[in-house]
C-alpha positions in Angstrom: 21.4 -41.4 -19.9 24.9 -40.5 -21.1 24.3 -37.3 -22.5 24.0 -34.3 -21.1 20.7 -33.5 -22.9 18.7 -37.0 -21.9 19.5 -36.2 -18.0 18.4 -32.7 -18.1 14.9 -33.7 -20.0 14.5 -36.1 -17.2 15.6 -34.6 -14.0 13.4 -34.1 -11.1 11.9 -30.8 -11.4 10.6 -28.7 -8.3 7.7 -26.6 -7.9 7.9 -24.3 -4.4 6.2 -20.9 -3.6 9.1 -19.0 -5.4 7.6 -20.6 -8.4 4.0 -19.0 -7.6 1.7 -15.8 -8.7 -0.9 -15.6 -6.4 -3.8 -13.7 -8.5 -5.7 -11.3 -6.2 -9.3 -9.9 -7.4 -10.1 -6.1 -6.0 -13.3 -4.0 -5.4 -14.1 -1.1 -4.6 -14.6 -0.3 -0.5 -13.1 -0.9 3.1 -13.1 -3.9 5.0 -15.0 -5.5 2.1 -15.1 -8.9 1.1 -17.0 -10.8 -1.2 -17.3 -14.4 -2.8 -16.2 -14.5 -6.5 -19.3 -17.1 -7.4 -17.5 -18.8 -10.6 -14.6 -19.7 -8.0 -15.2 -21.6 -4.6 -13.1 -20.1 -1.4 -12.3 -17.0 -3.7 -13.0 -14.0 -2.4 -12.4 -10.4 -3.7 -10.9 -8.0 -1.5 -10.7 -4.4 -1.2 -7.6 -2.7 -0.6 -7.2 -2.5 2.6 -7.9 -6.5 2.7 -5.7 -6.9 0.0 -2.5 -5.6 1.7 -3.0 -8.1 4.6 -3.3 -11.2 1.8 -0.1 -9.9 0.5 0.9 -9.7 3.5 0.5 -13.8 3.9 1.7 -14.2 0.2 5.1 -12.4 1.1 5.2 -15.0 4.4 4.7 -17.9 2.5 7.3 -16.9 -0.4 5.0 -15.9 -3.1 7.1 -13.6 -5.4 4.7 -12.2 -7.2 0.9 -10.9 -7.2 -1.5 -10.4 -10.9 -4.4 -8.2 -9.7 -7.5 -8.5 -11.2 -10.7 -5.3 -10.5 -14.3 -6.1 -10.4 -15.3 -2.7 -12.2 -19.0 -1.3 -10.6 -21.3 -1.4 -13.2 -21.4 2.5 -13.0 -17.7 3.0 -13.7 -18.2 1.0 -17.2 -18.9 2.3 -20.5 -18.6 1.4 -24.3 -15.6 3.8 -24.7 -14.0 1.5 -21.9 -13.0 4.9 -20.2 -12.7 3.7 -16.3 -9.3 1.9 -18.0 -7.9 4.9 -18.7 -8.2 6.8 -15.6 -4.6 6.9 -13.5 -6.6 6.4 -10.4 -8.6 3.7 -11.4 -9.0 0.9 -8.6 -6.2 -1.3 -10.1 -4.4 1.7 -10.1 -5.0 2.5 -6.5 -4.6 -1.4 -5.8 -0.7 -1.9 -7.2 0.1 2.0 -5.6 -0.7 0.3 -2.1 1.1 -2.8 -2.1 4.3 -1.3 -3.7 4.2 1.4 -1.3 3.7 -1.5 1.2 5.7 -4.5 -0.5 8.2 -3.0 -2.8 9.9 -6.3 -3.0 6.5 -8.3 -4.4 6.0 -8.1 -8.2 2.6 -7.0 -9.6 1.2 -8.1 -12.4 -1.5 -6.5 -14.4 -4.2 -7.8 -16.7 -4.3 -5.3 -20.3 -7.9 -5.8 -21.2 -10.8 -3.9 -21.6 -13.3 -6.3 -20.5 -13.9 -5.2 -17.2 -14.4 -2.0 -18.0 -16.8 -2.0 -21.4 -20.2 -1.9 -20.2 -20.5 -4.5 -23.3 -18.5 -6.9 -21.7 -16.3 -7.2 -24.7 -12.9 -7.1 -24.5 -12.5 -4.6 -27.4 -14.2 -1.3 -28.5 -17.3 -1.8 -30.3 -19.6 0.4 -32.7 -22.9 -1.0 -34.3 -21.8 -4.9 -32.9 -18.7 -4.8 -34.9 -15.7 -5.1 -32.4 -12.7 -2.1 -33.6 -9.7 -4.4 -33.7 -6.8 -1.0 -34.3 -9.2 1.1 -32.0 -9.1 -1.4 -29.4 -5.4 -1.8 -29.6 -5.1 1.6 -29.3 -7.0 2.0 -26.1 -5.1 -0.8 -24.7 -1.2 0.8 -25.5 -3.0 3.3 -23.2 -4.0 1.4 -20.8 -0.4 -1.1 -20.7 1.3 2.9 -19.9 -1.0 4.0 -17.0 -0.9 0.6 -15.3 3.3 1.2 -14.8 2.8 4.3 -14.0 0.7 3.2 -10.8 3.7 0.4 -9.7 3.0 -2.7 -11.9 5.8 -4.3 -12.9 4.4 -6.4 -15.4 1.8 -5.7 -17.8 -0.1 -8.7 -19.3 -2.1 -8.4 -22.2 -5.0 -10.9 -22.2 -7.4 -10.0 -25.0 -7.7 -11.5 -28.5 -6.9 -8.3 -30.2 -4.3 -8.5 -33.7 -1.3 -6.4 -32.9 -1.5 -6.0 -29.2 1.8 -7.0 -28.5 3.9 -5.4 -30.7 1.6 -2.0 -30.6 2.2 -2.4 -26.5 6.0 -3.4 -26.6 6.3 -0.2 -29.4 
């Protein structure tokens, strides 16, 4: 372990809470909590909840929060349109806690999934998903999300070009 290189590769390496991003799931309503079923002792939280659970993240040293919605099945649609709306409940969620917790970071998810009444992640017409139609919605989407608070966006679908098109 002479060089430089070989005791950096195997130094001892630290995880702590600085490290974390606590991901939070939202819904709609007051004092409202409910199981997420796919993941045990997760619960989804409306906003009110949600501020004291950041509230507990910012005690235990968690930088940084990624906020996920549960979108009612009313709000969905195949044009994906509850993603667009400024006041959307992700949008209401990150306006909260940075008006609450400045400090924290919030991260949010650029996908359409939870929103297409589908369930696809991208816009589809006669079962053919619309790759630069998607992307499009999405570019969309990655601007109102900032313009709530989030500090972060973080594309997650499988569309070609997201990236770029989003960074653009």
């Amino acid at each position: 372990r002479r060089a430089h290189w070989t005791r950096r590769m195997v130094a001892e390496n630290m995880l702590g809470a600085a490290d974390l991003i606590w991901p939070v799931f939202v819904v709609e309503g007051v004092n409202r909590r409910e199981p997420v079923s796919s993941m045990p002792s997760v619960e989804r939280l409306s906003c009110d909840l949600l501020l004291a659970a950041v509230e507990d993240a910012v005690a235990l040293g968690i930088p940084a929060i990624a906020i996920f919605p549960f979108v009612e099945p009313h709000l969905k649609s195949p044009q994906c349109d509850e993603a667009l709306n400024p006041d959307n409940l992700i949008c209401r969620a990150v306006r909260a806690v940075k008006t609450r917790h400045p400090e924290v970071g919030v991260i949010c998810d650029v996908g359409l999934d939870p929103f297409n009444s589908d369930g696809h992640d991208g816009l589809v017409e006669n079962g053919r998903i619309l790759n630069d139609e998607t992307v499009e919605v999405l570019c969309r989407q990655a601007i109102i999300q900032p313009r709530a608070g989030c500090d972060v966006v973080a594309p997650s679908g499988m569309m070609d070009g997201r990236v770029g098109a989003i960074r653009r």
